[in-house]
PDB file of N, H, CA, C and O in Angstrom:
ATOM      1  N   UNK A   1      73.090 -37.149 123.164  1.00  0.00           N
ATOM      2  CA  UNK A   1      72.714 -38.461 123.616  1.00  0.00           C
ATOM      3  C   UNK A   1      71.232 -38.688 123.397  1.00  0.00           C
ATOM      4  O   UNK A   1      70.495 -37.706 123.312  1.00  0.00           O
ATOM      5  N   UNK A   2      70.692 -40.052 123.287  1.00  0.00           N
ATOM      6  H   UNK A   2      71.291 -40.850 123.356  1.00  0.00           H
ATOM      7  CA  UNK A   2      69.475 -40.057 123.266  1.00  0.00           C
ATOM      8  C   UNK A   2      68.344 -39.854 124.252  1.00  0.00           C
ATOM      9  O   UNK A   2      67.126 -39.732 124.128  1.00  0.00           O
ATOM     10  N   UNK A   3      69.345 -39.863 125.473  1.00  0.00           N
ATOM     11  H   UNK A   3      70.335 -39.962 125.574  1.00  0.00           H
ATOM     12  CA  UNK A   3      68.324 -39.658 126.449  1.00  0.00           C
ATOM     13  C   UNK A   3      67.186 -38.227 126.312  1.00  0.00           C
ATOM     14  O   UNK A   3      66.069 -38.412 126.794  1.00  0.00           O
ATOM     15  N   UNK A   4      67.372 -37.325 125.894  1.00  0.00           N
ATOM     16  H   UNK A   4      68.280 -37.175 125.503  1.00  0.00           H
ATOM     17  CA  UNK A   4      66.309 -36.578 125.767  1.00  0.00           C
ATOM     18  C   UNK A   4      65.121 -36.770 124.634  1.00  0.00           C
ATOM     19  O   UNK A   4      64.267 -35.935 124.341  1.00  0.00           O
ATOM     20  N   UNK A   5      65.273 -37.941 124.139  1.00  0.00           N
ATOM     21  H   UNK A   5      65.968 -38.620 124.378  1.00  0.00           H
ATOM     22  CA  UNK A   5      64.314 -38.366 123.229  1.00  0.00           C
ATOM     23  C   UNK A   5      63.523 -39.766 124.162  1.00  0.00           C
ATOM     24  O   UNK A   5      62.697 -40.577 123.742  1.00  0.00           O
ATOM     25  N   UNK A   6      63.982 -39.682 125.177  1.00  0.00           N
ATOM     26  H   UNK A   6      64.653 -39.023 125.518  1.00  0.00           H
ATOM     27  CA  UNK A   6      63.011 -40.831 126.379  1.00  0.00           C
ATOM     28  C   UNK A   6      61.762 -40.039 126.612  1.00  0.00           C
ATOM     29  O   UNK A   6      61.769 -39.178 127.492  1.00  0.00           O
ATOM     30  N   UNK A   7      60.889 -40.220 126.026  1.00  0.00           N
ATOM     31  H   UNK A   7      60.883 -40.919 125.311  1.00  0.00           H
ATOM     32  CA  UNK A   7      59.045 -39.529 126.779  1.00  0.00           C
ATOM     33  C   UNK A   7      58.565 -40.306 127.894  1.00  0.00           C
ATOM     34  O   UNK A   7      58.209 -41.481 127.995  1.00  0.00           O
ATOM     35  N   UNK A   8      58.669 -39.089 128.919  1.00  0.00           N
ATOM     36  H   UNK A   8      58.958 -38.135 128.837  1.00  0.00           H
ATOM     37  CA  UNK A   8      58.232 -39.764 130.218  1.00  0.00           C
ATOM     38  C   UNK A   8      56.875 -39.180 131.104  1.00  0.00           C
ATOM     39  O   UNK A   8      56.899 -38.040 131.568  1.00  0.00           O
ATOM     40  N   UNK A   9      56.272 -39.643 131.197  1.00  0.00           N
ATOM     41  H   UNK A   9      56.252 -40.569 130.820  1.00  0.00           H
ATOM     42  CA  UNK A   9      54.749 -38.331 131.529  1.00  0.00           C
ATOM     43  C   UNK A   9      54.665 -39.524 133.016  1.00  0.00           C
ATOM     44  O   UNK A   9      54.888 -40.709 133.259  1.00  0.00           O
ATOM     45  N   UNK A  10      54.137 -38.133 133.795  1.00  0.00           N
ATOM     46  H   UNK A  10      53.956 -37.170 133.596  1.00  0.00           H
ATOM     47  CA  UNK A  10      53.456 -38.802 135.236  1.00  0.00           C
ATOM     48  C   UNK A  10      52.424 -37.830 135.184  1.00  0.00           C
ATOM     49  O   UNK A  10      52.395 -36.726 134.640  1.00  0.00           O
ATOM     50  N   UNK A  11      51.219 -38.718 136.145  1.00  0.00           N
ATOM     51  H   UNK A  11      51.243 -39.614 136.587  1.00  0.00           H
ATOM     52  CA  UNK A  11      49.734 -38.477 135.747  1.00  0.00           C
ATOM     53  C   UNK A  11      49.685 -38.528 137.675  1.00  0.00           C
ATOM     54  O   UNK A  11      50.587 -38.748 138.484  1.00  0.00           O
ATOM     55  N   UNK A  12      48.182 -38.211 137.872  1.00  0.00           N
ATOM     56  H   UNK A  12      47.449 -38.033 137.215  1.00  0.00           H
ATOM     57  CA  UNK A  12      47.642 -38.220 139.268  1.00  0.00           C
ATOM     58  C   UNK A  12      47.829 -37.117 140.505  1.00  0.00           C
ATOM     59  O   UNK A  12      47.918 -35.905 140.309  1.00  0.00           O
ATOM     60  N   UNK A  13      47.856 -37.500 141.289  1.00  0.00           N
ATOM     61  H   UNK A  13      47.783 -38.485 141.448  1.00  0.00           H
ATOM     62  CA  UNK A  13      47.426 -36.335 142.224  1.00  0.00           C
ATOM     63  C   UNK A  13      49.151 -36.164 142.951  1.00  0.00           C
ATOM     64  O   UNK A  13      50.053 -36.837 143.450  1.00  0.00           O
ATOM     65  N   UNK A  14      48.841 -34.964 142.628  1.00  0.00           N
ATOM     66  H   UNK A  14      48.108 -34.417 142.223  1.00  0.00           H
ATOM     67  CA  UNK A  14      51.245 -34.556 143.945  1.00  0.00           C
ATOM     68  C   UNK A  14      52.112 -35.360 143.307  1.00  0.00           C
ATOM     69  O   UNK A  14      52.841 -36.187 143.855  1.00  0.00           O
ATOM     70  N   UNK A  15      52.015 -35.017 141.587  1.00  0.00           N
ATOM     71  H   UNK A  15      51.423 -34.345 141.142  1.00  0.00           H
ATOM     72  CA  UNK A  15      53.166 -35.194 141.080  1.00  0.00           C
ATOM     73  C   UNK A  15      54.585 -34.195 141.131  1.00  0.00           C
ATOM     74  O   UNK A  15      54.564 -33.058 140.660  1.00  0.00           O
ATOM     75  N   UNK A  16      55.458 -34.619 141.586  1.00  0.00           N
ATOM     76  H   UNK A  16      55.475 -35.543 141.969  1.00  0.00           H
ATOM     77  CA  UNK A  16      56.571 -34.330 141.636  1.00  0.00           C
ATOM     78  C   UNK A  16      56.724 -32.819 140.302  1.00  0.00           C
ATOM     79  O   UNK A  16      56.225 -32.555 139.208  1.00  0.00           O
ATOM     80  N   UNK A  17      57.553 -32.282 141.099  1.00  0.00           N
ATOM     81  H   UNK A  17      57.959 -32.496 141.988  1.00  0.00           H
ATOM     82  CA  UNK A  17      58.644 -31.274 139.300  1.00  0.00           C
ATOM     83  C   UNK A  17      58.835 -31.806 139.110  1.00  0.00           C
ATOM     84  O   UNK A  17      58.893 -32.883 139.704  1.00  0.00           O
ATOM     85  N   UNK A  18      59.207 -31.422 137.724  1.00  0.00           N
ATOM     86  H   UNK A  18      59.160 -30.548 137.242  1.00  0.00           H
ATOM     87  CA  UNK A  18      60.322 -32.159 136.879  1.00  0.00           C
ATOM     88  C   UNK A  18      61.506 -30.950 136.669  1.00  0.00           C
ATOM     89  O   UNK A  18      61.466 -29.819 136.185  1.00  0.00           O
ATOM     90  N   UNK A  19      62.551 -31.757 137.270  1.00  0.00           N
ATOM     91  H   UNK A  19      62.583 -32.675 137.664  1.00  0.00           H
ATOM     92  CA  UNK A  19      64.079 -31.398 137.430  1.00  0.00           C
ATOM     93  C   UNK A  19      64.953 -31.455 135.795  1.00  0.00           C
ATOM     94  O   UNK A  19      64.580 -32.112 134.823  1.00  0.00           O
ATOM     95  N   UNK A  20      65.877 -30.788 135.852  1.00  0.00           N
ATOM     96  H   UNK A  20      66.180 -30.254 136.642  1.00  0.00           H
ATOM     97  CA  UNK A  20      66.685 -30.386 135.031  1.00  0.00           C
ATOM     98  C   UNK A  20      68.167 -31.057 135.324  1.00  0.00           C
ATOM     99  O   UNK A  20      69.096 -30.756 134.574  1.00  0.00           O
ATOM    100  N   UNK A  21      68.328 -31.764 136.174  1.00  0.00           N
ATOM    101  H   UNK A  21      67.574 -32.008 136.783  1.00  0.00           H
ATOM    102  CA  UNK A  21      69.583 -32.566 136.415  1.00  0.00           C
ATOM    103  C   UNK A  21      69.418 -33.121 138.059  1.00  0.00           C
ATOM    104  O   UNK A  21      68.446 -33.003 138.805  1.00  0.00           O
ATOM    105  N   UNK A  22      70.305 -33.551 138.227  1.00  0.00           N
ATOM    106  H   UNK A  22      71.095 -33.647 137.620  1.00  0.00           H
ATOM    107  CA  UNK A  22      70.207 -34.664 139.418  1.00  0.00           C
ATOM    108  C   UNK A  22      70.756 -33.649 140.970  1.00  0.00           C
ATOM    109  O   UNK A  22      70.707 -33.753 142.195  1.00  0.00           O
ATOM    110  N   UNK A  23      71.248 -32.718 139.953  1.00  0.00           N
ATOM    111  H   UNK A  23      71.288 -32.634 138.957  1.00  0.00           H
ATOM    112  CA  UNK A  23      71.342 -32.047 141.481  1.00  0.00           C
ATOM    113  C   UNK A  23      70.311 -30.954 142.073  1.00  0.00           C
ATOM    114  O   UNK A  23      70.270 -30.411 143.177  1.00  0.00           O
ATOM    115  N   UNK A  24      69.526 -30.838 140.971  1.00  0.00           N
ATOM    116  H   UNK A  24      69.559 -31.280 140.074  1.00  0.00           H
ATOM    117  CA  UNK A  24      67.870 -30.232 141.618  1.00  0.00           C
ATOM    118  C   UNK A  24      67.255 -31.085 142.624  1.00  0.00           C
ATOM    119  O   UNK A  24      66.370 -30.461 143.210  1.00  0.00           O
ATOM    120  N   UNK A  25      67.389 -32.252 143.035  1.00  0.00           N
ATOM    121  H   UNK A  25      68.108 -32.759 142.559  1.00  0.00           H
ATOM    122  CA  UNK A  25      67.116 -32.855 143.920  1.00  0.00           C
ATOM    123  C   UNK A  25      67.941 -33.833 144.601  1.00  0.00           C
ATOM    124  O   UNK A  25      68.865 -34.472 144.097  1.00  0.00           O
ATOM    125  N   UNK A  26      67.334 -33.913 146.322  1.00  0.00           N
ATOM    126  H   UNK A  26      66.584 -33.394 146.732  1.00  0.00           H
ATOM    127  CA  UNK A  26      68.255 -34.941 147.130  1.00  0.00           C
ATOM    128  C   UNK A  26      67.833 -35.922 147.169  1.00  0.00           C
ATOM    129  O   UNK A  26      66.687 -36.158 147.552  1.00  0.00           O
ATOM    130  N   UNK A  27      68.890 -37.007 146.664  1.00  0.00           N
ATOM    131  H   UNK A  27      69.820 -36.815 146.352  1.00  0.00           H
ATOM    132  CA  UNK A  27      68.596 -38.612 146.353  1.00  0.00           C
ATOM    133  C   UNK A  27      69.052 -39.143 147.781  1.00  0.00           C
ATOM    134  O   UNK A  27      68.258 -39.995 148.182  1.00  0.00           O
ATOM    135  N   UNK A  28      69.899 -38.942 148.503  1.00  0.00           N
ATOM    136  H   UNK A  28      70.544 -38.250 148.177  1.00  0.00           H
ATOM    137  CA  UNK A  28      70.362 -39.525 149.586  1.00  0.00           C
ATOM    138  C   UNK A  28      71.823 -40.044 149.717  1.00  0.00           C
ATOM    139  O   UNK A  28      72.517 -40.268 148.725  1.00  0.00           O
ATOM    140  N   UNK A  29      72.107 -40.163 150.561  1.00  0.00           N
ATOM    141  H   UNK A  29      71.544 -39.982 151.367  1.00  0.00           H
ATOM    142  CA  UNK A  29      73.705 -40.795 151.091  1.00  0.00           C
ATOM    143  C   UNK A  29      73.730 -41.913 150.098  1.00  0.00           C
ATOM    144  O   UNK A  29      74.522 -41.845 149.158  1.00  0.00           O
ATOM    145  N   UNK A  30      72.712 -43.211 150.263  1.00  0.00           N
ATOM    146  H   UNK A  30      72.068 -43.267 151.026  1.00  0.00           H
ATOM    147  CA  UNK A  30      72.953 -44.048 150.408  1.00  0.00           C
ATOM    148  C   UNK A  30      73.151 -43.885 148.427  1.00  0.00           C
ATOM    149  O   UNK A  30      74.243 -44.020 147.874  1.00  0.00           O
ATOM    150  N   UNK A  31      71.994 -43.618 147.765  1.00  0.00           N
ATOM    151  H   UNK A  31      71.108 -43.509 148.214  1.00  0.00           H
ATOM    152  CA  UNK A  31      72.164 -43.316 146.346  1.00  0.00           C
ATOM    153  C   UNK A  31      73.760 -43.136 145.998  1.00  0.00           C
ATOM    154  O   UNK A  31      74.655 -43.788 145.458  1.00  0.00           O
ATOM    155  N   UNK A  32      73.543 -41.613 146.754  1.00  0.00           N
ATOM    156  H   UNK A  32      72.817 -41.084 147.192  1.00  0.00           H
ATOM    157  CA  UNK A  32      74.621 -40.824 146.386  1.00  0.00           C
ATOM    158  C   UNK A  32      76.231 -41.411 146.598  1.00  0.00           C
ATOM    159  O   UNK A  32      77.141 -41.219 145.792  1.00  0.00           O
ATOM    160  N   UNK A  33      76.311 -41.960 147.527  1.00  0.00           N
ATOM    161  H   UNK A  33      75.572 -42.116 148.182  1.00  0.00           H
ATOM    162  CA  UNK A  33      77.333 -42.717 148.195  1.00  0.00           C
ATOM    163  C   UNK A  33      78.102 -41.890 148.566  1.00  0.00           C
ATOM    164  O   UNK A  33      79.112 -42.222 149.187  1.00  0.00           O
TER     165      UNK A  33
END
């Protein structure tokens, strides 16, 4: 798929990891449903 050809950079101070799929992190109930 193309999504791994999306370039995404975050800059500044207590940037987040960067995750490897959606279940490395908790999005919430309400996301999640």
């Amino acid at each position: 798929e193309k999504y791994d050809d999306i370039p995404v950079e975050a800059t500044g101070n207590n940037c987040p990891p960067h995750i490897e799929s959606f279940s490395d992190v908790e999005m919430g109930e309400i996301i999640m449903g």
